[in-house]
MDTraj code that builds the backbone (N, CA, C; nanometers):
import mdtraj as md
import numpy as np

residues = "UNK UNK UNK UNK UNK UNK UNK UNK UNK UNK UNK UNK UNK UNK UNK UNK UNK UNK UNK UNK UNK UNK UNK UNK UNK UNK UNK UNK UNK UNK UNK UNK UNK UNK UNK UNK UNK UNK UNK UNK UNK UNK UNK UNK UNK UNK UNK UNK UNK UNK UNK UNK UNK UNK UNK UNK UNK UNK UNK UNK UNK UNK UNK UNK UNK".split()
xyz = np.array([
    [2.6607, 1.4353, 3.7468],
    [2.5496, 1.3432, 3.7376],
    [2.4273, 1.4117, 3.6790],
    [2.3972, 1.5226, 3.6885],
    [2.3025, 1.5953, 3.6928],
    [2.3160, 1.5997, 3.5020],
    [2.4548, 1.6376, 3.4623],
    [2.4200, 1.6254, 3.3124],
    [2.3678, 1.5284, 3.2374],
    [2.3570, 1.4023, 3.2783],
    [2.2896, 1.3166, 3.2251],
    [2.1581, 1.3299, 3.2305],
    [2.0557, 1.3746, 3.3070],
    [1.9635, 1.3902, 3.3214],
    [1.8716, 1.4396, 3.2173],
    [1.7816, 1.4385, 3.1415],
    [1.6997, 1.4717, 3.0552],
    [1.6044, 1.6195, 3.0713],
    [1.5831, 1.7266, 3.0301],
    [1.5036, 1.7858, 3.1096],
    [1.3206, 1.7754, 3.0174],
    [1.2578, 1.8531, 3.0960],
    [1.1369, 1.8796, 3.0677],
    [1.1280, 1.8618, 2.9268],
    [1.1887, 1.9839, 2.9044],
    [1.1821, 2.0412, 2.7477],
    [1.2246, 1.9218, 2.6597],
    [1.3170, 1.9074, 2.6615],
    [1.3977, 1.7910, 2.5814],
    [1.3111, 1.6737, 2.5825],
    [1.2504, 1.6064, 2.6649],
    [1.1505, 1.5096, 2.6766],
    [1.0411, 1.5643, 2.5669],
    [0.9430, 1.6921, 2.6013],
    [0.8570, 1.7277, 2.4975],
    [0.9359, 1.7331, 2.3790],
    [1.0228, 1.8156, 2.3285],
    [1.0736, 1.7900, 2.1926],
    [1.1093, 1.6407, 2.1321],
    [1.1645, 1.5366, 2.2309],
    [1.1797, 1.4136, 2.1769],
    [1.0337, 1.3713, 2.1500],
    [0.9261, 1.3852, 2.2200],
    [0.7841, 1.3257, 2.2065],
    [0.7386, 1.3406, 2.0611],
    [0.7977, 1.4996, 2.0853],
    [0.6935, 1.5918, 1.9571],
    [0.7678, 1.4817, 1.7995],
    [0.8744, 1.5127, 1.7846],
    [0.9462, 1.4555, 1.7196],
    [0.9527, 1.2805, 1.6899],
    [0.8819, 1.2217, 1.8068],
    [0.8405, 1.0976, 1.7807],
    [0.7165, 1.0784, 1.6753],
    [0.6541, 1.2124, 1.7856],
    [0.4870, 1.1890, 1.7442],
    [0.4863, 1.2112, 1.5308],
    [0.5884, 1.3086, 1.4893],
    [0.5946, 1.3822, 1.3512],
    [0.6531, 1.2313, 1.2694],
    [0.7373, 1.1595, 1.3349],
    [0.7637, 1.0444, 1.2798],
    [0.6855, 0.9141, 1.2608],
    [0.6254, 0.9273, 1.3633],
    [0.4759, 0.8381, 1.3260],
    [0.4012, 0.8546, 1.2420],
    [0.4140, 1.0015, 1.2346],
    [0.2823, 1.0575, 1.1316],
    [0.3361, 1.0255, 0.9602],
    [0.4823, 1.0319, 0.9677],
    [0.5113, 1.0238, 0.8114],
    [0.5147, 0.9167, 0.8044],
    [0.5464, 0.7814, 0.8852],
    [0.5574, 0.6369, 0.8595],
    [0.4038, 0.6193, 0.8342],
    [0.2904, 0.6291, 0.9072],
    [0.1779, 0.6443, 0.8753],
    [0.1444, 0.7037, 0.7476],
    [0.2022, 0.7834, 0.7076],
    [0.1612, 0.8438, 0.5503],
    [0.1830, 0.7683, 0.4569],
    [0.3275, 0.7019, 0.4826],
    [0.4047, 0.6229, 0.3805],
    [0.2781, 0.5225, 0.3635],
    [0.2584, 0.4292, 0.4719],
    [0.2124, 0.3193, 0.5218],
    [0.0583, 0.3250, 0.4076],
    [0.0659, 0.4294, 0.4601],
    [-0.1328, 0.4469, 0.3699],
    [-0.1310, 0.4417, 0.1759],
    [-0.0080, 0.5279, 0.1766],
    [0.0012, 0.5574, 0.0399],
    [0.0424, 0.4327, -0.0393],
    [0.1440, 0.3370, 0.0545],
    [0.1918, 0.1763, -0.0330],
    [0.0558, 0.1121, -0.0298],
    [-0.0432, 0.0989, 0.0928],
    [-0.1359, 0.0546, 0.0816],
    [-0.2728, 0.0821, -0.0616],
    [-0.2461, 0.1709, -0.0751],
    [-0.3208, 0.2311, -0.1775],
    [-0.2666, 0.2027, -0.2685],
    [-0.1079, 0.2029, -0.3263],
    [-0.0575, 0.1441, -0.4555],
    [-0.0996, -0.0221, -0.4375],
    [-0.0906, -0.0733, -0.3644],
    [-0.1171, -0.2318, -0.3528],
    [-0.2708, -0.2306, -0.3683],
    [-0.3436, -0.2290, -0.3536],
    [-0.5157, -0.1811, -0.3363],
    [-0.5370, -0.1800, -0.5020],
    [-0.4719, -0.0852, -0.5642],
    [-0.4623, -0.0299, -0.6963],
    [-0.4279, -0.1246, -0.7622],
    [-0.3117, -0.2006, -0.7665],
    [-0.2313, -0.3229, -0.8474],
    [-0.3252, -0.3763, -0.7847],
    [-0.4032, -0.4213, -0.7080],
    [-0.4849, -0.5873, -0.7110],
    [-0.6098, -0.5446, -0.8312],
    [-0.6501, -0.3893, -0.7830],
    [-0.7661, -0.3790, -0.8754],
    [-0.7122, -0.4475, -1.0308],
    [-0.6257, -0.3562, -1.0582],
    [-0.5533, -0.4106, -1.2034],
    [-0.5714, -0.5573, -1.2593],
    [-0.5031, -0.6466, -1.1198],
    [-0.4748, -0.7274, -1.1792],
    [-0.5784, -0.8591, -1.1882],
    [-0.6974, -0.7750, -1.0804],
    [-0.8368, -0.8394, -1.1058],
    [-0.9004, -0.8105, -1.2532],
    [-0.9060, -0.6972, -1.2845],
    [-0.9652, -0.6415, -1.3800],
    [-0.8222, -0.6969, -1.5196],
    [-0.7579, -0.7352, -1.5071],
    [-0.6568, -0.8180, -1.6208],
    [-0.7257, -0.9701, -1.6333],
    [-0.6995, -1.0236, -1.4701],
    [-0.7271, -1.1442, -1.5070],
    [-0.8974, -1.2054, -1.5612],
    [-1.0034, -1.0838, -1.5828],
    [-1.1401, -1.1068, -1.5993],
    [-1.1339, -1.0769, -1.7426],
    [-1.0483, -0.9993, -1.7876],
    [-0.9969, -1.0125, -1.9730],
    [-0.9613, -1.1111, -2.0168],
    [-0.8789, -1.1563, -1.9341],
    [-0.7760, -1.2757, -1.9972],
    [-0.8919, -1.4076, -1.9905],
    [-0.9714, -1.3812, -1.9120],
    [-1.0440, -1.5167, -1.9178],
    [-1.1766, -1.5088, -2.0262],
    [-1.2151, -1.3830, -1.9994],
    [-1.2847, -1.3528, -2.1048],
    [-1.2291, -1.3900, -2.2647],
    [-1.1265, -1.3024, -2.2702],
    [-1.0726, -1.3873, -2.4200],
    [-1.0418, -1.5364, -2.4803],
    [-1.0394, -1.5928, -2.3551],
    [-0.9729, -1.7757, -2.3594],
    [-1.1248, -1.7460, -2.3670],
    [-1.2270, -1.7327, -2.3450],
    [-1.4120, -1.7748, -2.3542],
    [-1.4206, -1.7851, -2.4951],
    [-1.3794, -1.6729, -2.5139],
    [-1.4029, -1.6487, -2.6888],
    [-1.3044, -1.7100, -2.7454],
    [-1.2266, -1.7168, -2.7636],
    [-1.1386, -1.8515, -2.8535],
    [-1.1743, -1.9746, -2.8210],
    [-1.2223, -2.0422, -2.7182],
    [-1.2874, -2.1781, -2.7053],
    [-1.4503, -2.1809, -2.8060],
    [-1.4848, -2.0332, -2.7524],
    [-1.5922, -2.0539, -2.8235],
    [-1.5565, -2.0335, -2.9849],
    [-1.4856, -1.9642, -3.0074],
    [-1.4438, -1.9436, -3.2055],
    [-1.4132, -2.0791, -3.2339],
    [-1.3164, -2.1564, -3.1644],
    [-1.2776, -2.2510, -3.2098],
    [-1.3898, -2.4015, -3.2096],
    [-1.4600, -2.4038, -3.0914],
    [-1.5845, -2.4851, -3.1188],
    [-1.7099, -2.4187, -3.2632],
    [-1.6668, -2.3231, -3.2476],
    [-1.8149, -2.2952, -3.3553],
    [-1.7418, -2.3336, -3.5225],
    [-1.5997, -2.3495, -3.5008],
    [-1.5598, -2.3936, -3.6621],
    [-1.5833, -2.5346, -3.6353],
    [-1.5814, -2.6135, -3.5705],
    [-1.5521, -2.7480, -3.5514],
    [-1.6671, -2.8101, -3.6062],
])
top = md.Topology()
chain = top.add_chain()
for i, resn in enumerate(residues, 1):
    res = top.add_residue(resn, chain, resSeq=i)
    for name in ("N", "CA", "C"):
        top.add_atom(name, md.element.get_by_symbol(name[0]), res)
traj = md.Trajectory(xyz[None], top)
């Protein structure tokens, strides 16, 4: 019965080993966040071109008219 039992040590090493796995899911976690953060900047800074250019072709095309 007694082998089932967990000891001291083994408890701290499972902790420690929890705690190191948190820390890299946390790393991951930050770094996708930052690629996503990045692609919105993008695709803010795309879609303020794209509208910008439809400005100027409405406007080219009214000023021939």
């Amino acid at each position: 019965m007694t082998e089932n039992l967990i000891t001291l040590k083994q408890w701290k090493r499972r902790a420690l080993k929890a705690e190191r796995q948190v820390e890299f899911l946390q790393g991951v976690r930050a770094i996708e966040a930052e690629t996503e953060m990045s692609r919105c900047r993008e695709l803010a800074a795309l879609r303020v071109a794209a509208k910008e250019a439809l400005d100027a072709l409405h406007w080219a095309m009214d000023d021939q008219t």
